[in-house]
DSSP file (Angstrom, degrees, kcal/mol; ACC not computed):
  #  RESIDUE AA STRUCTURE BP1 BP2  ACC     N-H-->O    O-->H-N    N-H-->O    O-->H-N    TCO  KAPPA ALPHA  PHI   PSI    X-CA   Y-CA   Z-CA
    1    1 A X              0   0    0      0, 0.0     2,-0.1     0, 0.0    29,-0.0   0.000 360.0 360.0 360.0 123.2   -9.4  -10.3   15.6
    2    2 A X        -     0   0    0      1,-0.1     2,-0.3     2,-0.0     5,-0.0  -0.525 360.0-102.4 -88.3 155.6  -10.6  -10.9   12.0
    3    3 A X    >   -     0   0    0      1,-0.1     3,-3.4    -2,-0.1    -1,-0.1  -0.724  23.7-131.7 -89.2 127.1   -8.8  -12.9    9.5
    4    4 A X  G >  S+     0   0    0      1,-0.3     3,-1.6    -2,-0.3    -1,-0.1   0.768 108.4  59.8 -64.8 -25.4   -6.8  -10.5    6.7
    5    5 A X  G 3  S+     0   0    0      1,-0.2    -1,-0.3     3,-0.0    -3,-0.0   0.847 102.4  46.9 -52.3 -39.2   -8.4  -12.8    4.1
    6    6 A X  G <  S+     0   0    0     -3,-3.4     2,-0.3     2,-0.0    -1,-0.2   0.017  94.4  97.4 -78.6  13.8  -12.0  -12.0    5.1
    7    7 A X    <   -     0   0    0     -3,-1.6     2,-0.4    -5,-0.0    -4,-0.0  -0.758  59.0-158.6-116.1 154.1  -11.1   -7.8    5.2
    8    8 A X        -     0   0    0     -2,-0.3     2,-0.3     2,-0.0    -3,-0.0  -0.962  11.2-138.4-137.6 107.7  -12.1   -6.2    2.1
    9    9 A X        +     0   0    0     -2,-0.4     2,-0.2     1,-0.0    -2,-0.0  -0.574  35.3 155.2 -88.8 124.1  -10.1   -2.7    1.6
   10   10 A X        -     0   0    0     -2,-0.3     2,-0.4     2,-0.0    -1,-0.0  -0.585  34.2-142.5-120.5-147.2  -12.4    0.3    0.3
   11   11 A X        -     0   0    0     -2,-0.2     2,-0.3     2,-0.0    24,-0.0  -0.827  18.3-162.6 177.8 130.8  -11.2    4.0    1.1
   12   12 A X        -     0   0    0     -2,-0.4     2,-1.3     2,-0.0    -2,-0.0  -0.913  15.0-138.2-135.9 129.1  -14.4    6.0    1.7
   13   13 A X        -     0   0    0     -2,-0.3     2,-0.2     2,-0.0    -2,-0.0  -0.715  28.1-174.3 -98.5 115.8  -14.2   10.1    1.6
   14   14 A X        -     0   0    0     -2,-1.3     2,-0.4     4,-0.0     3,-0.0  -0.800  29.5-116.8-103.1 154.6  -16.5   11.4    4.9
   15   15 A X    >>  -     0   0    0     -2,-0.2     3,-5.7     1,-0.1     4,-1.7  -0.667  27.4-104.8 -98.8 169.2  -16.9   14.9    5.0
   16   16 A X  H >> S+     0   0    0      1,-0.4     3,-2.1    -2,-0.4     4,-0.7   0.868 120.2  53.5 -33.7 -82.7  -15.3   16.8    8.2
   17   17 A X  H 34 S+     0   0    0      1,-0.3    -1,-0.4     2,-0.2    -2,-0.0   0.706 113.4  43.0 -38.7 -33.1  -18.3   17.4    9.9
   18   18 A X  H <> S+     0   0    0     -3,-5.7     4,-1.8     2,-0.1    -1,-0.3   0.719  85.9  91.9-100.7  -9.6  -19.2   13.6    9.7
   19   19 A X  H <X S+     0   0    0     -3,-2.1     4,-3.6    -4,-1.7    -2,-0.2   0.955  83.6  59.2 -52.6 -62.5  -15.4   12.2   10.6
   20   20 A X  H  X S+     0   0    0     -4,-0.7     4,-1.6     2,-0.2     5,-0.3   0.872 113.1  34.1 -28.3 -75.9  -16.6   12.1   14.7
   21   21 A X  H >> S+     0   0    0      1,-0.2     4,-1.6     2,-0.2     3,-0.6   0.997 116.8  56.2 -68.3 -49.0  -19.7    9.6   14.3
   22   22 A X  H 3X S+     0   0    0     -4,-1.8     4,-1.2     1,-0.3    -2,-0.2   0.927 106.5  46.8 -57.3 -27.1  -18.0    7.6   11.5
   23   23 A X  H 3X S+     0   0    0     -4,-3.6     4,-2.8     2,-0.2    -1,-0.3   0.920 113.5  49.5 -69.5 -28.8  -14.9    6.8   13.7
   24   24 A X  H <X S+     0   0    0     -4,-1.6     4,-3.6    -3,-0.6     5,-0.3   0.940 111.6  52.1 -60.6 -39.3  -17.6    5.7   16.9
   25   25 A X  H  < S+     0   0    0     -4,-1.6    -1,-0.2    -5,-0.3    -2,-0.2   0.842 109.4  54.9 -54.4 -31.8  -19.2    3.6   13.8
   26   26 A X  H  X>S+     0   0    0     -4,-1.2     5,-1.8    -5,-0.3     4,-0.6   0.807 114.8  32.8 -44.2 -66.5  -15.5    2.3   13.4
   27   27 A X  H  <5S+     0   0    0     -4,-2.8    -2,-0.3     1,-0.2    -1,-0.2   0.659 104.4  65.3 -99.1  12.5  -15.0    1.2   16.6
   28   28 A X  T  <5S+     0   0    0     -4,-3.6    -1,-0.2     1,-0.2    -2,-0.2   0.456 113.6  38.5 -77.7 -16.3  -18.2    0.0   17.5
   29   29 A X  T  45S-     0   0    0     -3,-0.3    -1,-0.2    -5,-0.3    -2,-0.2   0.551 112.2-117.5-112.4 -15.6  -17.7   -2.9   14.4
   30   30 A X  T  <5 +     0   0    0     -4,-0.6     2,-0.2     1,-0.1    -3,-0.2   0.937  54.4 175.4  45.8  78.6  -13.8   -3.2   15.5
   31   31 A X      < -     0   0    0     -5,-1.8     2,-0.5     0, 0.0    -1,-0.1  -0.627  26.3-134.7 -78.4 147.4  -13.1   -1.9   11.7
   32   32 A X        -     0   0    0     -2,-0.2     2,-0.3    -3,-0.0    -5,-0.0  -0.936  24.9-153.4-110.3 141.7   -9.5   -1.3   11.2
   33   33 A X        -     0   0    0     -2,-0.5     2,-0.4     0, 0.0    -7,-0.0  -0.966  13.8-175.3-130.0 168.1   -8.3    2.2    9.4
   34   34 A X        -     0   0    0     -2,-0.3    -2,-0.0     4,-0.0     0, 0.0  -0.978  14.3-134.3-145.5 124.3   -5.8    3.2    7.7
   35   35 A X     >  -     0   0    0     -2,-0.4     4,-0.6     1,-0.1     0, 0.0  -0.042  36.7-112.1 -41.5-177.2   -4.3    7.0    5.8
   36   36 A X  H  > S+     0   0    0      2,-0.2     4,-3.0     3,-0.1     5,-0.2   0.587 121.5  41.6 -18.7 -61.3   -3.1    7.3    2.7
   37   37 A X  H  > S+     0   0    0      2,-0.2     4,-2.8     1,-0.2     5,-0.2   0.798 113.0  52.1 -86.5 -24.9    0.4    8.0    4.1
   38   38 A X  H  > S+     0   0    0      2,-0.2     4,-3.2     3,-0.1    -1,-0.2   0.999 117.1  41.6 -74.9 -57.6    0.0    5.3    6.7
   39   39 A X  H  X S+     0   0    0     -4,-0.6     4,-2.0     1,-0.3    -2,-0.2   0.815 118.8  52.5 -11.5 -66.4   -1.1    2.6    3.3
   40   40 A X  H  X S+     0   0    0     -4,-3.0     4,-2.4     1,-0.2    -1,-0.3   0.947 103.7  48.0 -69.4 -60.7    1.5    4.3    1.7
   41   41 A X  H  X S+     0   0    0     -4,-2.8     4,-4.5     1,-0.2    -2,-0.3   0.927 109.8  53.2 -58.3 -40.5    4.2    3.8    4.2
   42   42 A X  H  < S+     0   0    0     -4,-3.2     4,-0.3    -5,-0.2    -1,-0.2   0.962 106.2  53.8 -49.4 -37.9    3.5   -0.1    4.6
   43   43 A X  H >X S+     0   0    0     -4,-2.0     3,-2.1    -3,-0.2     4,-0.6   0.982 107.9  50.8 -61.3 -52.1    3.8   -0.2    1.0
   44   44 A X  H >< S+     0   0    0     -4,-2.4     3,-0.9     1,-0.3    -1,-0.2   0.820 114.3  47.6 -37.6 -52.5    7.4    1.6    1.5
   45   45 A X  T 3< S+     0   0    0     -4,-4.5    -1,-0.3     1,-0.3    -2,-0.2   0.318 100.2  58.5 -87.5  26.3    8.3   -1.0    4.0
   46   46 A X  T <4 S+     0   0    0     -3,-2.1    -1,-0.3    -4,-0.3    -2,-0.2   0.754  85.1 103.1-106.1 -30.2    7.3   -4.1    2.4
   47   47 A X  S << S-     0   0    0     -3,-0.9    -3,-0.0    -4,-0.6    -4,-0.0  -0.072  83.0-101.9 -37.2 116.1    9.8   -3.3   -0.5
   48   48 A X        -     0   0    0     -2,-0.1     2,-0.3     1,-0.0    -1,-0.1  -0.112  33.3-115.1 -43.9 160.7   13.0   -5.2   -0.5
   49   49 A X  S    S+     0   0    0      1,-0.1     2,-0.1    -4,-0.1     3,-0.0  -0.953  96.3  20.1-134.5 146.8   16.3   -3.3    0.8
   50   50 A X  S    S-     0   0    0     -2,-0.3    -1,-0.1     3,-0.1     4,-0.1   0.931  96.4-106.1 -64.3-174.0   18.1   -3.2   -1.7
   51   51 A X        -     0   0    0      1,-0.1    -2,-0.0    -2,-0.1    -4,-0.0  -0.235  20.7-137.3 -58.6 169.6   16.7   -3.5   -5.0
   52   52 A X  S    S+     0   0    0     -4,-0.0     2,-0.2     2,-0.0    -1,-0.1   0.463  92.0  58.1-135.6 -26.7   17.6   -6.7   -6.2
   53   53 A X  S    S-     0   0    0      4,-0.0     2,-0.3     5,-0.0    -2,-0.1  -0.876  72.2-151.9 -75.5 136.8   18.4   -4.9   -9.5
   54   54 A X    >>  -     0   0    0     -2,-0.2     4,-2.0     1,-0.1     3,-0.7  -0.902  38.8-105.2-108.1 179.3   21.0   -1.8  -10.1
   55   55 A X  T 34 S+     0   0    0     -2,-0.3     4,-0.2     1,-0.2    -1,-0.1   0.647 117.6  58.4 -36.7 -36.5   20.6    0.6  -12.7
   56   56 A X  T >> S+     0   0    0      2,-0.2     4,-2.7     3,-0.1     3,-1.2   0.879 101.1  51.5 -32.0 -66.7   23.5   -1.3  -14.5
   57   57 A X  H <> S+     0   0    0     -3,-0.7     4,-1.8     1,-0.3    -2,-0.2   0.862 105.5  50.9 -73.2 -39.0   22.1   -4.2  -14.7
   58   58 A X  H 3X S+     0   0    0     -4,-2.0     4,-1.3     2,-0.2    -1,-0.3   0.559 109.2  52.0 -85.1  15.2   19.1   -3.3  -16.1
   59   59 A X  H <> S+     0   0    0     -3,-1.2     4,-1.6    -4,-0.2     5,-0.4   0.787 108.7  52.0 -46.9 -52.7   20.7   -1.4  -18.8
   60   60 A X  H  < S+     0   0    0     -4,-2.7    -2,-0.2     2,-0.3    -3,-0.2   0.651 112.4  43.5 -75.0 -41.2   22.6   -4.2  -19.4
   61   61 A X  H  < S+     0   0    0     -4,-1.8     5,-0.3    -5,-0.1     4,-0.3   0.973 111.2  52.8 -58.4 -47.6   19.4   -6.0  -19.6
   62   62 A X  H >X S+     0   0    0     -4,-1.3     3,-2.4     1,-0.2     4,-2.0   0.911 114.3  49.2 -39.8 -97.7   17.5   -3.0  -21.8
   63   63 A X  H 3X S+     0   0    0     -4,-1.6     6,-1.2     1,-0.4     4,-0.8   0.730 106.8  54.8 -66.5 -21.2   20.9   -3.4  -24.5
   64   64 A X  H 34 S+     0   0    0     -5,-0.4    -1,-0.4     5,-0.2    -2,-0.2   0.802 111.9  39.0-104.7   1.8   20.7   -7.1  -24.7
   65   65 A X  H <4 S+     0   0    0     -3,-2.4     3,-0.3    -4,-0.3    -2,-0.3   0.412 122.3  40.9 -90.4 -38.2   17.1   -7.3  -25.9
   66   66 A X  H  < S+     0   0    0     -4,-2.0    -3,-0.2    -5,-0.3    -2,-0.1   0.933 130.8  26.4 -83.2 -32.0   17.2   -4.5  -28.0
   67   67 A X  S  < S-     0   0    0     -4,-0.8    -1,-0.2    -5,-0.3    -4,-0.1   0.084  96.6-121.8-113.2  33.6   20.8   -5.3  -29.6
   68   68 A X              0   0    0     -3,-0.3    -4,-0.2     1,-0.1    -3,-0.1   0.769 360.0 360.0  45.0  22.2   21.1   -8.9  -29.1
   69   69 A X              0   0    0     -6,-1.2    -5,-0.2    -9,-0.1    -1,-0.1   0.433 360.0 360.0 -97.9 360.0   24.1   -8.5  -27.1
């Protein structure tokens, strides 16, 4: 298992026709991959639940920097 400190993230476009040998080439180094939507969905779930702000409150921030109140 490599250590996530030593992984270096690119995002490489292969065309269709090449996808087959670049996935052996994949696992043959035990390279990890990852979609777009899969990348994307980690991000989702890494977010805090809830926001730690609501819409209020940063209004409330927004009007007290701009009007000194």
């Amino acid at each position: 298992m490599m250590n996530s400190t030593t992984l270096q993230g690119v995002y490489v476009n292969v065309p269709k026709a090449d996808w087959s040998l670049f996935r052996e080439l994949i696992r043959k180094f035990g390279w990890q991959t990852e979609t777009r939507e899969q990348l994307l969905d980690r991000f989702v779930e890494s977010r805090p639940e809830p926001p730690t702000l609501s819409e209020d409150d940063i209004m409330d921030e927004v009007r007290a920097v701009r009007y000194g109140k």
